[in-house]
N, C-alpha and C positions, 0 to 999 in steps of 0.2 A: 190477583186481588184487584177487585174495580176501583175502589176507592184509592188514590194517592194522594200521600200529601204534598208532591211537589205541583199536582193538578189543582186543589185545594187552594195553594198559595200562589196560586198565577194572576188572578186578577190583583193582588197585590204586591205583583212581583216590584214593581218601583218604590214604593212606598217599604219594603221589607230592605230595600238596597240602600235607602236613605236610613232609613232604624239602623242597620248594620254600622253604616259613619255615623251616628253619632255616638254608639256603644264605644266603637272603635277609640272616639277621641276621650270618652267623657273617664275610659279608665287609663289614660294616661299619667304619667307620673314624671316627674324631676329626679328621682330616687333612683339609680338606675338598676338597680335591681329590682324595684316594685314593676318599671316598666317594662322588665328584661320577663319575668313571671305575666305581666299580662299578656305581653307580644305572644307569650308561648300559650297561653288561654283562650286567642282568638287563634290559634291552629285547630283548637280541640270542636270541630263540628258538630256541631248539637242542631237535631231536629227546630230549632227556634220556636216551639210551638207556644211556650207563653208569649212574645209577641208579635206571634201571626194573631192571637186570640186576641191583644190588647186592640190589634191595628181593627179586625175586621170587627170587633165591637164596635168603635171607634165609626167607622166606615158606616156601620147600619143604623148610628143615631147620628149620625153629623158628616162633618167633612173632615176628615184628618189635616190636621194644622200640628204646629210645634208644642203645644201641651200632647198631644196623644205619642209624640218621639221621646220628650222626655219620661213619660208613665212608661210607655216599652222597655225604656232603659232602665229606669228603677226597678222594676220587673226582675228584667236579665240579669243585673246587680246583683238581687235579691238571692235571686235563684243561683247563681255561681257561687255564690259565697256558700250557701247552703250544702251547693257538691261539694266543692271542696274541705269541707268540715267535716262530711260524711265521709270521705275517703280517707279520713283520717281516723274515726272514731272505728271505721270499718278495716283500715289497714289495706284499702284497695290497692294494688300495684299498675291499675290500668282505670283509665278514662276517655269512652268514646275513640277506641282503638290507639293514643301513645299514652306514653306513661304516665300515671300521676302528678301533679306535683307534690304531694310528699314524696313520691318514689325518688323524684329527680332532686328533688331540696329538703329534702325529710320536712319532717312534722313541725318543728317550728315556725320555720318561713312558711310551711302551708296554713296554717291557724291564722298567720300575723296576714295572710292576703286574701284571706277568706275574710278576716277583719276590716281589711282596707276597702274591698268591695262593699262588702254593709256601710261603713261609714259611708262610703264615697257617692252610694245608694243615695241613703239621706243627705245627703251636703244638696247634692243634684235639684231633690225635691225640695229643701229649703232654700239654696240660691234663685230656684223659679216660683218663688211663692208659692206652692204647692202643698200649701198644709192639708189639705184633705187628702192630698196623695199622699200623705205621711200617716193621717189615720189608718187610713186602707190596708198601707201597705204593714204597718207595725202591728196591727189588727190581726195580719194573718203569719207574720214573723211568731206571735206567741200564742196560735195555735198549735203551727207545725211542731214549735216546742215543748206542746203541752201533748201534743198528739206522740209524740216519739219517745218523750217519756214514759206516757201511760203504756205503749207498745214495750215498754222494756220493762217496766213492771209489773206486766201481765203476763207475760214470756216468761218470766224466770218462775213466777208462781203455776205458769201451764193453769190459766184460768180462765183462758179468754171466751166469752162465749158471742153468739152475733150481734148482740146489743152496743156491748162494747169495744166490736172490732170496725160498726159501722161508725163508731165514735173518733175513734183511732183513724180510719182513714180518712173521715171526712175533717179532720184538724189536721193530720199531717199532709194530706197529698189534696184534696179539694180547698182548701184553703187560700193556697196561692192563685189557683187555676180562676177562685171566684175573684181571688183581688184582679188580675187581667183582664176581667170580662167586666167588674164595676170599674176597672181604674178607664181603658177605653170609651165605656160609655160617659164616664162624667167629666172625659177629657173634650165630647162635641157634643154633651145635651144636659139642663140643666131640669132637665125631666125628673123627679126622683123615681118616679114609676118607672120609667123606661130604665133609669140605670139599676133599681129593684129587679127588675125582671132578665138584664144581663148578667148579675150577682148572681141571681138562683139561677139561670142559665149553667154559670159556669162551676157551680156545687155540684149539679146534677153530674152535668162531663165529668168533674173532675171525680168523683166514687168512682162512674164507668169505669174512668182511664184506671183507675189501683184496681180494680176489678176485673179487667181484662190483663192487668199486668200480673195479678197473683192469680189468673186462668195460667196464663202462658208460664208461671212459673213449675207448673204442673204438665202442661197440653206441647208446651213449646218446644223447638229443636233450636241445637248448639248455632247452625248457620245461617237461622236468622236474628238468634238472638244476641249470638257474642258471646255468650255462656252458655253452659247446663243447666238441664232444667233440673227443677228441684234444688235451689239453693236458700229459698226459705224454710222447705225441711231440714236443711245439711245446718242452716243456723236457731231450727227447731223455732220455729216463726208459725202462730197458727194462723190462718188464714182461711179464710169463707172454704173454698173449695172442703176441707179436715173438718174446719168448727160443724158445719152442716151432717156432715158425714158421723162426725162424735154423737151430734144431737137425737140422729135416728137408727142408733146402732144401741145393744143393751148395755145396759150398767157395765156389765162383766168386760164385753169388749170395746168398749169407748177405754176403758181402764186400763186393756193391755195395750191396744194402740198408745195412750199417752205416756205411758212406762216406757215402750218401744222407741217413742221419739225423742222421750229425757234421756234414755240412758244406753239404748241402741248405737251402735256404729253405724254409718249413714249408708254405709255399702249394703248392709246386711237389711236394715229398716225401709229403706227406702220401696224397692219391689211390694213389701210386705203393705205398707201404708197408702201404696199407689192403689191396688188391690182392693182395699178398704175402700179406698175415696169411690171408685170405680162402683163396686157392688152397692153404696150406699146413696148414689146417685149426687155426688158432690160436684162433679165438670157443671153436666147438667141445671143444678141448679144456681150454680154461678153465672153461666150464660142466660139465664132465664132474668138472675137480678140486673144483669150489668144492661140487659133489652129495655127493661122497666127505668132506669136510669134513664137509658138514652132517650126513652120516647119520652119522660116527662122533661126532660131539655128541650127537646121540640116544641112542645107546648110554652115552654114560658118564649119563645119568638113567633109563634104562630103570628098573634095579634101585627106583627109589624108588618107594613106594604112590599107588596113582593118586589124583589130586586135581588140584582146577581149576588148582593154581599148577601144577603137573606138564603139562596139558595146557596153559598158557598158552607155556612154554617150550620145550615142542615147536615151537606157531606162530611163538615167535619166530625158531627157524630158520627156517624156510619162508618168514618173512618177510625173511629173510639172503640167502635165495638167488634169491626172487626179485626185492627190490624194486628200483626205477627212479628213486633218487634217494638 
């Protein structure tokens, strides 16, 4: 794969190490068991890709100063608290290869430090007067929320069709990704255009990215992903790759496929609904939307003067649409 994302995040490799200290300090705790649960949270290696996005927004309208570390960390905040909740609601046993924290402190203590980061989020941005960072970011807290409910109760109805599964992921998973790209920008430009057009920048990626991650949920192998593929079918999740595939197949067999995934055993279903997706050209036209994505991201930074953060954000699509994990 050409694209890397440690290539990606080299011209901001200083600036990601400063981000790093201040995440590090700003979730420390007195409590010594809140602190005992964070210390074990900064093991858990995560891609940092929401703020490499915050920082190199940030970088292509201004100069990075101590507003664009505090928006990174609200970010990061943001975003942990979010896993952690979903590993609970999901019962995961594993995060970023060690164990959960519910696995290791069960679900109480994980809900109440999944809490503590949200709050600790906002304190952050209201201790640095950062009221627009708190729009921003609350803006897309009750998206994701509105986006994961609607996902659950379209799921359970088996109704989803692409209208509103582009709905769904653009509140649950584009959401955040835009709040990094506006929080960045209005962290060094008081532009509203220019922070406008890192917003929809970062809507755009963010579809791609759930677009190419429910590709790979289908296309992907176990050792680069961490898991098997097919676990959005095993939890009968529809997704572009199926909805697409449902939409151009007849009445009759759109109907057995959806019977097959309600009430199917996954062993048995799976083969059979791969098959489907395959003859009905659904990979296919997943990678054709998630290209359309990526190129009109491109477009909303065209307009800015060329510079290495400008060409860095380029490869970060490129690296959206094609990576393999």
């Amino acid at each position: 794969m050409d694209v890397d994302l440690k290539k990606i995040s080299a011209p901001i490799e200083d600036e990601l190490g400063e981000f790093k200290v201040h995440f590090r300090e700003a979730i420390r705790s007195k409590v010594a068991i809140v602190d005992l649960v964070s210390k074990y949270i900064l093991r858990q290696k995560g891609k940092k890709i929401r703020p490499i996005l915050v920082l190199l927004s940030a970088k292509l309208c201004g100069e990075i100063n101590p507003r664009t570390y505090t928006a990174a960390t609200l970010v990061e905040m943001l975003h942990t608290a979010t896993l952690i909740h979903d590993d609970v609601v999901d019962d995961a046993k594993t995060r970023r290869g060690l164990a959960s924290i519910n696995a290791v402190w069960k679900n109480k203590i994980a809900v109440l430090m999944g809490d503590y980061m949200l709050s600790r989020g906002l304190l952050l941005a209201l201790e640095n007067d950062e009221c627009g960072f708190l729009k921003i970011t609350s803006r897309a807290v009750k998206r994701m929320s509105e986006g994961e409910l609607l996902q659950i109760q379209k799921n359970r109805k088996m109704e989803v069709n692409e209208e509103t599964y582009f709905r769904i992921i653009s509140d649950k998973t584009a959401s955040l990704i835009t709040a990094c790209c506006e929080l960045g920008a209005a962290s060094t430009s008081k532009d509203k255009k220019e922070i406008q057009l890192l917003s929809d920048f970062g809507e755009n990626i963010g579809i791609a990215f759930q677009l190419r991650d429910d590709l790979l949920d289908y296309i992907g192998k176990k050792k680069f992903m961490g898991k098997s593929s097919g676990s959005d079918l095993k939890e009968k999740k529809f997704t572009l790759p199926l909805i697409h595939s449902l939409n151009n197949a007849s009445k009759k067999e759109a109907k057995e496929i959806v019977n097959v995934v309600k009430n199917g055993s996954f062993s048995k279903s799976r083969p059979m609904v791969m098959d489907f997706i395959k003859e009905h050209n659904g990979i296919e036209y997943t990678i054709t939307k998630t290209s359309e994505y990526c190129a009109e991201a491109k477009t909303k930074i065209n307009g800015f003067a060329g510079s290495e953060t400008k060409d860095t954000l380029l490869k970060f699509v490129d690296f959206i649409s094609e990576r393999i994990n």
